[in-house]
CHARMM internal coordinates of N, CA and C (Angstrom, degrees):
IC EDIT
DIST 1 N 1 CA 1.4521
DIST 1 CA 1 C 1.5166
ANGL 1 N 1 CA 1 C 110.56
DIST 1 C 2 N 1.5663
ANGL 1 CA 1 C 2 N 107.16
DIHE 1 N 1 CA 1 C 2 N 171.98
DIST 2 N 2 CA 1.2234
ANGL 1 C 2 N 2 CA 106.54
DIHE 1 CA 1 C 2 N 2 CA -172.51
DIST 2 CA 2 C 1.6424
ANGL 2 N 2 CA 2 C 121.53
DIHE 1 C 2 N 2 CA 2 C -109.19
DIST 2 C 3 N 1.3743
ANGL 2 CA 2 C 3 N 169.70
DIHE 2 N 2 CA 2 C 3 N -165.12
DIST 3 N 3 CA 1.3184
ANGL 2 C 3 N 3 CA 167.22
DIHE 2 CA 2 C 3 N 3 CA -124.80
DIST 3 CA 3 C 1.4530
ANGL 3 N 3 CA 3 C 93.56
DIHE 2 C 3 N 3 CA 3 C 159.17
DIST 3 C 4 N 1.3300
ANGL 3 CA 3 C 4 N 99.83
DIHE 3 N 3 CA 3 C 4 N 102.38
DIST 4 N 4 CA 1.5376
ANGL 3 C 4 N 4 CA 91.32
DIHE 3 CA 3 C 4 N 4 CA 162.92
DIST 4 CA 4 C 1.8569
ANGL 4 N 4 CA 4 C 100.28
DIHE 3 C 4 N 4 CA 4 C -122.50
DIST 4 C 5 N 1.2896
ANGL 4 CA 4 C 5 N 92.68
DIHE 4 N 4 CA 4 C 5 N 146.91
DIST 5 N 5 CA 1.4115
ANGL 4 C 5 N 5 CA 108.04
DIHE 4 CA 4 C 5 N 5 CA 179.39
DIST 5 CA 5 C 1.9918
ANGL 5 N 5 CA 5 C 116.47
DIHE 4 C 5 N 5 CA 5 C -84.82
DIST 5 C 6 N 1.0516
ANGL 5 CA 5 C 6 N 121.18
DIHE 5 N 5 CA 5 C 6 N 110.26
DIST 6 N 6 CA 1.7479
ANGL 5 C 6 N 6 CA 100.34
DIHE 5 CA 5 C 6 N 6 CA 178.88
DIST 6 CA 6 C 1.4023
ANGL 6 N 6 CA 6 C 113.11
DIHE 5 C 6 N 6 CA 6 C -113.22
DIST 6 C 7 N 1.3400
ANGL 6 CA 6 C 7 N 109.84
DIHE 6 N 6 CA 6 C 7 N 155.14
DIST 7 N 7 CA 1.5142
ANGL 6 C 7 N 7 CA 105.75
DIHE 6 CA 6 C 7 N 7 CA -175.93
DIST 7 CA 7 C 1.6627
ANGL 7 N 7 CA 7 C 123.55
DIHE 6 C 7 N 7 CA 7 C -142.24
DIST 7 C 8 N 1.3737
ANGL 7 CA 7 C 8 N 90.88
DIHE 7 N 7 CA 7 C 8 N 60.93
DIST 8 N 8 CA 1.7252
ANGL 7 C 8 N 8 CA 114.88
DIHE 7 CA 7 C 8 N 8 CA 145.62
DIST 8 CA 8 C 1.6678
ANGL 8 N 8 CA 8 C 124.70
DIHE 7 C 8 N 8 CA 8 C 5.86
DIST 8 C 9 N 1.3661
ANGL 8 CA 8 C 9 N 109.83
DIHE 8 N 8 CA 8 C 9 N 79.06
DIST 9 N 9 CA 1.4469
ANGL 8 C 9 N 9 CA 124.94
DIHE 8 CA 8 C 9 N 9 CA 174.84
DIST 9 CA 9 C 1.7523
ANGL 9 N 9 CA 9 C 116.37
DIHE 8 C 9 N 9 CA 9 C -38.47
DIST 9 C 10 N 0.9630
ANGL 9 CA 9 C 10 N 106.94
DIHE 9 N 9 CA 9 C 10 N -38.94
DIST 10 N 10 CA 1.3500
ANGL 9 C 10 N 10 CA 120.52
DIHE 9 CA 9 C 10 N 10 CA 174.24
DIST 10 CA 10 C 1.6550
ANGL 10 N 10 CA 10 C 119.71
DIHE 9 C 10 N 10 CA 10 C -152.01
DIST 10 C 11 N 1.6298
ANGL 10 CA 10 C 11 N 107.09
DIHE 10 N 10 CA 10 C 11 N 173.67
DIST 11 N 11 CA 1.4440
ANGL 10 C 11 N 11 CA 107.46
DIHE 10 CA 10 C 11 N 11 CA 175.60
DIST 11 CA 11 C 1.4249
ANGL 11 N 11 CA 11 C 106.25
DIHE 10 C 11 N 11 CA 11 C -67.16
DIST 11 C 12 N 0.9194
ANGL 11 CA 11 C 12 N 151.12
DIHE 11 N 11 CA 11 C 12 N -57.21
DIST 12 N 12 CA 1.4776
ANGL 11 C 12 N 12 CA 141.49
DIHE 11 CA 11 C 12 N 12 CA 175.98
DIST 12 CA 12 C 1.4122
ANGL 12 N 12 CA 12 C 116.66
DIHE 11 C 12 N 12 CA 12 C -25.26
DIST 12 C 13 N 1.5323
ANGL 12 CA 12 C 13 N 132.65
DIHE 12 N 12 CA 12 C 13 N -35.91
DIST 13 N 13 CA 1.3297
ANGL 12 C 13 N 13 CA 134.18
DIHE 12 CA 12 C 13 N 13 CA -116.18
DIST 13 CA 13 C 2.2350
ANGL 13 N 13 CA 13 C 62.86
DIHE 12 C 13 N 13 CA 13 C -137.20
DIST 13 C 14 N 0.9929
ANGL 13 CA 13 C 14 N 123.25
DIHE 13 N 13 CA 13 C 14 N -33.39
DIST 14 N 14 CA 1.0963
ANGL 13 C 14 N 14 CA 129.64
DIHE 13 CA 13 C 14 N 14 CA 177.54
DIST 14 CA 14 C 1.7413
ANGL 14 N 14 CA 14 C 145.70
DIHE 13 C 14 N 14 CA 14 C -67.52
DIST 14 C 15 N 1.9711
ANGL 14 CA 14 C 15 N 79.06
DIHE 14 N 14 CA 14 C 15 N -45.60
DIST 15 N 15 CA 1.7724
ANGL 14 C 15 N 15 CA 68.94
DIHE 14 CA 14 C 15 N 15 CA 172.59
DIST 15 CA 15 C 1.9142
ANGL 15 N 15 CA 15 C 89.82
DIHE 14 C 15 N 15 CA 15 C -112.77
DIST 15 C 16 N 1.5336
ANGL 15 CA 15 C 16 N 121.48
DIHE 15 N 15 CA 15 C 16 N 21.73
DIST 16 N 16 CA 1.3578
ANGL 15 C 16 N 16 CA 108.79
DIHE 15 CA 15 C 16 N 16 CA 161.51
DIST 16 CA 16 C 1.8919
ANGL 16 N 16 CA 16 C 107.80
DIHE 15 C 16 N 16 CA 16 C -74.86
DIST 16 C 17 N 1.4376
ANGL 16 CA 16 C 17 N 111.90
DIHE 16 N 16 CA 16 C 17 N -51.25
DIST 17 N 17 CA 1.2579
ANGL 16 C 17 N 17 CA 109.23
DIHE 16 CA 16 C 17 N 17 CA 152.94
DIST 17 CA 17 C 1.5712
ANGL 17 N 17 CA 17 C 141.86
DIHE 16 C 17 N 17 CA 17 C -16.35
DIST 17 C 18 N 1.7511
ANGL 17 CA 17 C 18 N 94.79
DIHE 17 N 17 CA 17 C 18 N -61.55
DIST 18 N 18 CA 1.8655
ANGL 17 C 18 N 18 CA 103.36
DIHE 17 CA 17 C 18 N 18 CA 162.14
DIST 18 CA 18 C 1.5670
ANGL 18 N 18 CA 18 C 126.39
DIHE 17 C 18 N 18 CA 18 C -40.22
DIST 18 C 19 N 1.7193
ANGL 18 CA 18 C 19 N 89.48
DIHE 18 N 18 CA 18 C 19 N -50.90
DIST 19 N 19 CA 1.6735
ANGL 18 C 19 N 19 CA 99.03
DIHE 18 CA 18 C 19 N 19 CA -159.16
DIST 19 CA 19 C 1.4400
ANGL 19 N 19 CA 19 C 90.23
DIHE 18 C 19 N 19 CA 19 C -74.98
DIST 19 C 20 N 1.6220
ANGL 19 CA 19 C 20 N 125.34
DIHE 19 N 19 CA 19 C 20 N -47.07
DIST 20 N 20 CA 1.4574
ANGL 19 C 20 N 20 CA 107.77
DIHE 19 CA 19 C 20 N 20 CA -172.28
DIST 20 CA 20 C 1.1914
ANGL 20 N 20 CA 20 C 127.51
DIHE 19 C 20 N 20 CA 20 C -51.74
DIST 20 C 21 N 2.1270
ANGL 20 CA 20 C 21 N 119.23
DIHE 20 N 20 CA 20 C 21 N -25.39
DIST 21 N 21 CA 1.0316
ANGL 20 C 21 N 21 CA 108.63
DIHE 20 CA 20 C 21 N 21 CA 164.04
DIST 21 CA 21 C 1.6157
ANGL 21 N 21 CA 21 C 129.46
DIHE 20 C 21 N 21 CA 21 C -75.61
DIST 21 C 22 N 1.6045
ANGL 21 CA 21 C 22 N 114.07
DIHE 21 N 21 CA 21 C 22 N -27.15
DIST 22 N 22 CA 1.2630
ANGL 21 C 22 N 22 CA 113.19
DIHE 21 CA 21 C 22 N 22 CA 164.79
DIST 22 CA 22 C 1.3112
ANGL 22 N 22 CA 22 C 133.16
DIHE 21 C 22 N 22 CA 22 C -61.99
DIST 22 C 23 N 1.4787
ANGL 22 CA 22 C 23 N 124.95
DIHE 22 N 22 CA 22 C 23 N -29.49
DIST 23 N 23 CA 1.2104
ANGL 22 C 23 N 23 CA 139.86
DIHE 22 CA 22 C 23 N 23 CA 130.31
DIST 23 CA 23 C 1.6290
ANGL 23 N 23 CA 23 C 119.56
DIHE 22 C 23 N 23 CA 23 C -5.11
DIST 23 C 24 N 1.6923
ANGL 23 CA 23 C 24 N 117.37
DIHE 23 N 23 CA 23 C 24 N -70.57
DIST 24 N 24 CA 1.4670
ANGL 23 C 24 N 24 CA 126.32
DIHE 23 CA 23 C 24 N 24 CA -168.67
DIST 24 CA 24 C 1.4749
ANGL 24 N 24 CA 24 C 93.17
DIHE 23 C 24 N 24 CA 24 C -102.71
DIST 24 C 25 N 1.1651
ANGL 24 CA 24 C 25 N 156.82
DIHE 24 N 24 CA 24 C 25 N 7.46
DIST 25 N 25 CA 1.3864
ANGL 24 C 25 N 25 CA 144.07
DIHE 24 CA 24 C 25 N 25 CA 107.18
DIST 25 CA 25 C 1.5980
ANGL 25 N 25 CA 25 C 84.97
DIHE 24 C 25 N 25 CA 25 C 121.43
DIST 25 C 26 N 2.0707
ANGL 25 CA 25 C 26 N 120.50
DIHE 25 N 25 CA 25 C 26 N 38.20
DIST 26 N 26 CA 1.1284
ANGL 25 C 26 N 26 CA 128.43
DIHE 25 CA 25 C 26 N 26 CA 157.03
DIST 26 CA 26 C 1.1092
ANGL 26 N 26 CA 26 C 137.01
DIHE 25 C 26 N 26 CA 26 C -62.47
DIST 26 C 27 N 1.1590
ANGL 26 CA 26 C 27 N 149.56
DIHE 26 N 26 CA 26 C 27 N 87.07
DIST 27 N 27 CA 1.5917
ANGL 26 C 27 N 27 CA 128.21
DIHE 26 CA 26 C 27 N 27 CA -178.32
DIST 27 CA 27 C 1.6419
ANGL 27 N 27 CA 27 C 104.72
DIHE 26 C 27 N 27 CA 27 C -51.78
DIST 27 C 28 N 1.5985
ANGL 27 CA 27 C 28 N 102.66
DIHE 27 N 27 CA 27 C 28 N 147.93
DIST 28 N 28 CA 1.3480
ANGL 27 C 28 N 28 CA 136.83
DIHE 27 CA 27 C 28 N 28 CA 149.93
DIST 28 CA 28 C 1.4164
ANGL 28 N 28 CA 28 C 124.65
DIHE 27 C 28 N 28 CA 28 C -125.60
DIST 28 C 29 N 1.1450
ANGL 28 CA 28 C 29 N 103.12
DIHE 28 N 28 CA 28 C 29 N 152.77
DIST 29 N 29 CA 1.7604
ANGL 28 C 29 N 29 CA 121.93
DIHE 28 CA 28 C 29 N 29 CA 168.59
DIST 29 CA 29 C 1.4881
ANGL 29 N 29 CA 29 C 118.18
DIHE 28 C 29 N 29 CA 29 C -91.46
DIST 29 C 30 N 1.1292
ANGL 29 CA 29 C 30 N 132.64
DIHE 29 N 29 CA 29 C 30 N 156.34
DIST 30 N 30 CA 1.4915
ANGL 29 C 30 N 30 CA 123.16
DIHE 29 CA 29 C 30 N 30 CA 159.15
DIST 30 CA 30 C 1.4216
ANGL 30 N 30 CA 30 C 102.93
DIHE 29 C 30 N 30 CA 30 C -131.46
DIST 30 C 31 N 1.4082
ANGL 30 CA 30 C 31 N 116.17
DIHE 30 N 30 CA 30 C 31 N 147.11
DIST 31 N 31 CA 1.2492
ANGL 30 C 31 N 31 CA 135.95
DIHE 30 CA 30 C 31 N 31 CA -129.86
DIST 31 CA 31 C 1.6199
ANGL 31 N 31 CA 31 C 87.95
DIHE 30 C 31 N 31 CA 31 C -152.12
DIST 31 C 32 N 1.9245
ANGL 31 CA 31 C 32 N 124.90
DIHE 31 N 31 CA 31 C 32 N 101.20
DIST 32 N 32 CA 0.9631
ANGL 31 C 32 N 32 CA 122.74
DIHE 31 CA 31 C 32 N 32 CA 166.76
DIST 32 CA 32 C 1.5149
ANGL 32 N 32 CA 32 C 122.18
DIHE 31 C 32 N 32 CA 32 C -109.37
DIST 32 C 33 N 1.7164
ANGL 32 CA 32 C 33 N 123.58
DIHE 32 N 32 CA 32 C 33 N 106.66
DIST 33 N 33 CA 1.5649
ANGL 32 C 33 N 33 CA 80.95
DIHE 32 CA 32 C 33 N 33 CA -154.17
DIST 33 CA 33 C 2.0355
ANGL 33 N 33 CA 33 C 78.43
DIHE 32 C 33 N 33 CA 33 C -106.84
DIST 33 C 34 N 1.5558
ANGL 33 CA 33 C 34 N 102.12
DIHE 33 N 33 CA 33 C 34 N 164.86
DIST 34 N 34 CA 1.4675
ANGL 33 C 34 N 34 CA 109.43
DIHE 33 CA 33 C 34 N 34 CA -169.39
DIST 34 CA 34 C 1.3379
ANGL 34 N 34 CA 34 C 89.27
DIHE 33 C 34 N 34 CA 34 C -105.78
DIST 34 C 35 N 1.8074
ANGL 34 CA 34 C 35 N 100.30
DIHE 34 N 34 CA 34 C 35 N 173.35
DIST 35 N 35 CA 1.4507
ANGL 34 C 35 N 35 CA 118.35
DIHE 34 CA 34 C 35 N 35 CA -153.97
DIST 35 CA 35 C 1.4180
ANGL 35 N 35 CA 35 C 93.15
DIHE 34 C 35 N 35 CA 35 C -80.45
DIST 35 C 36 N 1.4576
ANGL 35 CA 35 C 36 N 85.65
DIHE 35 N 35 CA 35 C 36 N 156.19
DIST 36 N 36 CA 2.2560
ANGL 35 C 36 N 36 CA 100.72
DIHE 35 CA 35 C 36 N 36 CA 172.94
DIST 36 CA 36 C 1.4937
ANGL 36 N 36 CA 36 C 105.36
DIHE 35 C 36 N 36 CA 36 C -47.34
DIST 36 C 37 N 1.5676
ANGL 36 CA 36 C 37 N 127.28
DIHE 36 N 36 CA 36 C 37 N 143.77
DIST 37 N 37 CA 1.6757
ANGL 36 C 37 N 37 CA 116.37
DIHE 36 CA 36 C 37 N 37 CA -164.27
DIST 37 CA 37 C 1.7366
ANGL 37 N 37 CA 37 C 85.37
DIHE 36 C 37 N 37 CA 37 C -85.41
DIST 37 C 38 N 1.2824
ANGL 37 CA 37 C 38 N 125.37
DIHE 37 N 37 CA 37 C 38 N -19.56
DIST 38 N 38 CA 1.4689
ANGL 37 C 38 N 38 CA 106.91
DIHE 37 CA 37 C 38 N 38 CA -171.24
DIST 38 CA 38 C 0.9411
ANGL 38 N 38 CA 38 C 97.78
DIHE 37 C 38 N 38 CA 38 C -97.25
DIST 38 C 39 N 1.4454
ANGL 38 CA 38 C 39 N 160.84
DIHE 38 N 38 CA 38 C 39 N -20.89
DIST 39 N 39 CA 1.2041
ANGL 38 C 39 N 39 CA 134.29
DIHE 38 CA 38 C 39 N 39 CA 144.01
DIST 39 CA 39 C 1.1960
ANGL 39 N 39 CA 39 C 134.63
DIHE 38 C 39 N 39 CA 39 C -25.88
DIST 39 C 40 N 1.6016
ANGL 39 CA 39 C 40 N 114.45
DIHE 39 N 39 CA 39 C 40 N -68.53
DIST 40 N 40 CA 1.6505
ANGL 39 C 40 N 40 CA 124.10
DIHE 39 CA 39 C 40 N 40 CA 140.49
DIST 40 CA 40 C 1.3249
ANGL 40 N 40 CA 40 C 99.36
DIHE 39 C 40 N 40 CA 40 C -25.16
DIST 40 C 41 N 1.2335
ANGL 40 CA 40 C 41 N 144.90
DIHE 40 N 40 CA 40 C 41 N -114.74
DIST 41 N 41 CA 1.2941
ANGL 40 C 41 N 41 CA 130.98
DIHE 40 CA 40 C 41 N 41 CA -127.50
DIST 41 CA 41 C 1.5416
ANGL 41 N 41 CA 41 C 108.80
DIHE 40 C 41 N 41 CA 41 C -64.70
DIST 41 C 42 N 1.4404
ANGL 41 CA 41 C 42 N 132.11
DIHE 41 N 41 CA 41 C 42 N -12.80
DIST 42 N 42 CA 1.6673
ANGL 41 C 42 N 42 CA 121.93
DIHE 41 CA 41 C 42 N 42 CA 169.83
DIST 42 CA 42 C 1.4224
ANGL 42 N 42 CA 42 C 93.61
DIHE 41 C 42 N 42 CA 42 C -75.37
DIST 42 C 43 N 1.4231
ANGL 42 CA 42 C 43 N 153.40
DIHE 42 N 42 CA 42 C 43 N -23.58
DIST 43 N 43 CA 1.2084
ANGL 42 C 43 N 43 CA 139.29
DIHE 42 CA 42 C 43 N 43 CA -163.13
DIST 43 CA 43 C 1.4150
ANGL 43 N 43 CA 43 C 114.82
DIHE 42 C 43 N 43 CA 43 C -79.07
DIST 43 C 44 N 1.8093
ANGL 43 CA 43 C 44 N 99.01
DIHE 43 N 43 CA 43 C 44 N -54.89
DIST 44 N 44 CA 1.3970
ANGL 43 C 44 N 44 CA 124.92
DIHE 43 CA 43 C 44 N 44 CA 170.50
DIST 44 CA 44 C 2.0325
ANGL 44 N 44 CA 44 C 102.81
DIHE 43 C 44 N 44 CA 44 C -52.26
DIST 44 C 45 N 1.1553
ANGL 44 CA 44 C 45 N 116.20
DIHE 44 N 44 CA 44 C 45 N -34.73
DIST 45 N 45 CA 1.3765
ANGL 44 C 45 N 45 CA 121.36
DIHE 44 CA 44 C 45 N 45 CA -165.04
DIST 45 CA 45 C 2.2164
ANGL 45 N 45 CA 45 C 102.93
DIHE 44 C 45 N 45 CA 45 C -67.54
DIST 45 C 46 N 1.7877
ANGL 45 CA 45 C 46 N 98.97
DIHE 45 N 45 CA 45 C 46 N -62.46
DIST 46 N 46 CA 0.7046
ANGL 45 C 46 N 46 CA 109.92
DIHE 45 CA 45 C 46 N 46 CA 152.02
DIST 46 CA 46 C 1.7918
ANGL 46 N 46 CA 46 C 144.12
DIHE 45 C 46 N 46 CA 46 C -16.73
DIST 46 C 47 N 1.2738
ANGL 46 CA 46 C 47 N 100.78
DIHE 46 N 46 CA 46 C 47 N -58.06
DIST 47 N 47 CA 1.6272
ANGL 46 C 47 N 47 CA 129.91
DIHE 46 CA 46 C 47 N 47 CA 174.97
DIST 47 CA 47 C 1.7447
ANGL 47 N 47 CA 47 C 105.86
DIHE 46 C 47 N 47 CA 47 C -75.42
DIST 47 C 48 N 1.0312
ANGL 47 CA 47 C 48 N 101.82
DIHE 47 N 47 CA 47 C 48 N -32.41
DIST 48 N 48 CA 1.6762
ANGL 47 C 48 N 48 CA 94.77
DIHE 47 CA 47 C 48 N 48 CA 178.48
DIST 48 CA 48 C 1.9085
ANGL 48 N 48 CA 48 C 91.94
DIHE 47 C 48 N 48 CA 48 C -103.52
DIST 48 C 49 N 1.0500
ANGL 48 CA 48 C 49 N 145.40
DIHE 48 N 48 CA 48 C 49 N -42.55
DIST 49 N 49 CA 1.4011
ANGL 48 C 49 N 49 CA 116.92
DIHE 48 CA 48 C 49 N 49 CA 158.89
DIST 49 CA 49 C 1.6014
ANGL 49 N 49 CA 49 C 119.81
DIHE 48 C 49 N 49 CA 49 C -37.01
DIST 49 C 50 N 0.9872
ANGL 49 CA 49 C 50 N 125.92
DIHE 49 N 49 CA 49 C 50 N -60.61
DIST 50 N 50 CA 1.4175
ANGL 49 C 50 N 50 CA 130.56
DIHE 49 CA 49 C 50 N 50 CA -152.08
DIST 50 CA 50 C 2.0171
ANGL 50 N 50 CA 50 C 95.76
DIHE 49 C 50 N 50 CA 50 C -76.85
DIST 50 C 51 N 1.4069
ANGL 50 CA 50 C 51 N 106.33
DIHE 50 N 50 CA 50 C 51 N -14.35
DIST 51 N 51 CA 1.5838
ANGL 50 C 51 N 51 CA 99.55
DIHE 50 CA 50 C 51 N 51 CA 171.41
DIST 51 CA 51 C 1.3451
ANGL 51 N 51 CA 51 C 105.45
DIHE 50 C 51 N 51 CA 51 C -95.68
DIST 51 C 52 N 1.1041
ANGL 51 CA 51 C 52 N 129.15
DIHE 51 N 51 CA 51 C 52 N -12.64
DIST 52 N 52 CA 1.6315
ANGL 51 C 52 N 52 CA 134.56
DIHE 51 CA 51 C 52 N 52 CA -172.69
DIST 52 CA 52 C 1.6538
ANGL 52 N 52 CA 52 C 98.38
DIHE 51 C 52 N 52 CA 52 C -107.03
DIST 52 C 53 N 1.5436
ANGL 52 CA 52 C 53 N 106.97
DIHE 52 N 52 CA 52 C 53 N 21.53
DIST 53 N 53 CA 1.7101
ANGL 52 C 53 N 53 CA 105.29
DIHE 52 CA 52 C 53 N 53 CA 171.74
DIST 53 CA 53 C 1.6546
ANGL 53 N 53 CA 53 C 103.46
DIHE 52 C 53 N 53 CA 53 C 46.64
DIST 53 C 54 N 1.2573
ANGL 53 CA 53 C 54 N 137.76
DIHE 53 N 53 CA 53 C 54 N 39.42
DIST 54 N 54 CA 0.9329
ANGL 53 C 54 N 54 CA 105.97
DIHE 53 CA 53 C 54 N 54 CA 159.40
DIST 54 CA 54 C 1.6153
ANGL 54 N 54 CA 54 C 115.66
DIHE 53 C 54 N 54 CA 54 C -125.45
DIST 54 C 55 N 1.5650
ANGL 54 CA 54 C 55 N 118.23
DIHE 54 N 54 CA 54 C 55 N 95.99
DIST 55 N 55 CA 1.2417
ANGL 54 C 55 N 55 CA 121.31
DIHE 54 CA 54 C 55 N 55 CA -172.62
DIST 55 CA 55 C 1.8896
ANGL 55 N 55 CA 55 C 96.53
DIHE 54 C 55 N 55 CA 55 C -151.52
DIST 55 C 56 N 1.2099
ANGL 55 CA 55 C 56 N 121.50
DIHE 55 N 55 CA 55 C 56 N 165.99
DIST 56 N 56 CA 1.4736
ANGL 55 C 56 N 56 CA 129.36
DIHE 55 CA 55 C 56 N 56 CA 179.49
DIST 56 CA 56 C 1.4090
ANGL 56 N 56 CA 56 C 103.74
DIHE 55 C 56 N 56 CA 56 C -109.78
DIST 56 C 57 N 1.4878
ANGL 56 CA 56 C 57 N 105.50
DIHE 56 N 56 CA 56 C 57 N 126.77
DIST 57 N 57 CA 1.5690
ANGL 56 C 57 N 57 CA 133.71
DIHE 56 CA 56 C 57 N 57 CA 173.58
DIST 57 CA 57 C 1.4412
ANGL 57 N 57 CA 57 C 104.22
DIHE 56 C 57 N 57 CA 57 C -70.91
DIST 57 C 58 N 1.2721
ANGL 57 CA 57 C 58 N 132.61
DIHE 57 N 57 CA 57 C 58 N 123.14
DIST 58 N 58 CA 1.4721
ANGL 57 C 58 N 58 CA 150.15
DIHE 57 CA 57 C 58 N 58 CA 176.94
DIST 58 CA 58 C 1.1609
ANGL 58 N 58 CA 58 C 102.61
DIHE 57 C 58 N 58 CA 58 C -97.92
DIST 58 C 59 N 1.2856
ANGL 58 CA 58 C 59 N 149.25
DIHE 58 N 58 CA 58 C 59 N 75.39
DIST 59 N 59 CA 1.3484
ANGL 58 C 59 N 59 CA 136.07
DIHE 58 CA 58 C 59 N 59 CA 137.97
DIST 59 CA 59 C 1.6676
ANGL 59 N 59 CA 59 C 118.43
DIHE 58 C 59 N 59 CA 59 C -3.52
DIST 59 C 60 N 1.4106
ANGL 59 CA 59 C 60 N 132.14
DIHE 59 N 59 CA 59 C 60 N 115.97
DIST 60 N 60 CA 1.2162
ANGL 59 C 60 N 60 CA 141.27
DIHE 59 CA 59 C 60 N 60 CA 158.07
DIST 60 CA 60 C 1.4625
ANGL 60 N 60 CA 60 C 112.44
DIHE 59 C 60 N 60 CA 60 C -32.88
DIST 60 C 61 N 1.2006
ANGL 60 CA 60 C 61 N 129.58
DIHE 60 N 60 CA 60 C 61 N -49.13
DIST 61 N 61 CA 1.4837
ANGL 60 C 61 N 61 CA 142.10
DIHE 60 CA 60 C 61 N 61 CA 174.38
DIST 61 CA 61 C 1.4131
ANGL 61 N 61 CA 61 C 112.89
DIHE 60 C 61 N 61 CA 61 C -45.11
DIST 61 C 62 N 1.3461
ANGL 61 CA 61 C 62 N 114.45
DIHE 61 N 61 CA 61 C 62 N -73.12
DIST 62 N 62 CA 0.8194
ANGL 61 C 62 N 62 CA 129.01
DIHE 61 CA 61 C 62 N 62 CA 146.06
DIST 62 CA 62 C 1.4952
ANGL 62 N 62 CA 62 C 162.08
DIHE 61 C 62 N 62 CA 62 C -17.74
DIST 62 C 63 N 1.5482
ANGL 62 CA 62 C 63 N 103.01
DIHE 62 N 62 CA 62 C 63 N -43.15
DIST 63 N 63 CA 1.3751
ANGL 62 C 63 N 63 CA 114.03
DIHE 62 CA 62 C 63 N 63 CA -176.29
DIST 63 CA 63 C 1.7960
ANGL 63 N 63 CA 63 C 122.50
DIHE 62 C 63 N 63 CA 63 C -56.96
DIST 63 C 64 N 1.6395
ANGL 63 CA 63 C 64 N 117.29
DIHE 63 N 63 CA 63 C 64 N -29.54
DIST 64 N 64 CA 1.1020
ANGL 63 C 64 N 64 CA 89.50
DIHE 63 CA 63 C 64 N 64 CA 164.30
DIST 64 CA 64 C 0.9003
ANGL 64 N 64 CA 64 C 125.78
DIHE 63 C 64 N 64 CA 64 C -134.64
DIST 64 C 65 N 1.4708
ANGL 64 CA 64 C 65 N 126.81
DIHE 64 N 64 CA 64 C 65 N 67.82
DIST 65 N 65 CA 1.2500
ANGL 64 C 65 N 65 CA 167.41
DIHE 64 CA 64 C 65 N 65 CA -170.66
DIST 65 CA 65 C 2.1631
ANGL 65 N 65 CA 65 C 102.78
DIHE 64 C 65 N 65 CA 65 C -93.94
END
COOR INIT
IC SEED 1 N 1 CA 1 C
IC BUILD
């Protein structure tokens, strides 16, 4: 058999998908994969800079100067 992968624009478009497979009495898997941890931690890093004020104000005027 074959594995096809689908990729659902939205939740609507998503669990209409589900039911059609529960419907024809298909099994599926769900497959959550979580964010890169170093991504997470530059974001998280980020978020505690910008509360500890430490980031540089760009003036609009300025910016591409």
């Amino acid at each position: 058999m074959e594995t096809l992968i689908v990729h659902p624009e939205n939740k609507a478009q998503l669990n209409a998908m589900k039911q059609v497979l529960k419907a024809m009495k298909i099994s599926f898997e769900k497959e959550e994969k979580p964010y890169n941890p170093e991504f997470v931690e530059k974001i998280l890093k980020g978020d505690q800079d910008f509360s500890e004020r430490k980031f540089t104000k760009v003036d609009l005027d300025n910016l591409w100067k």
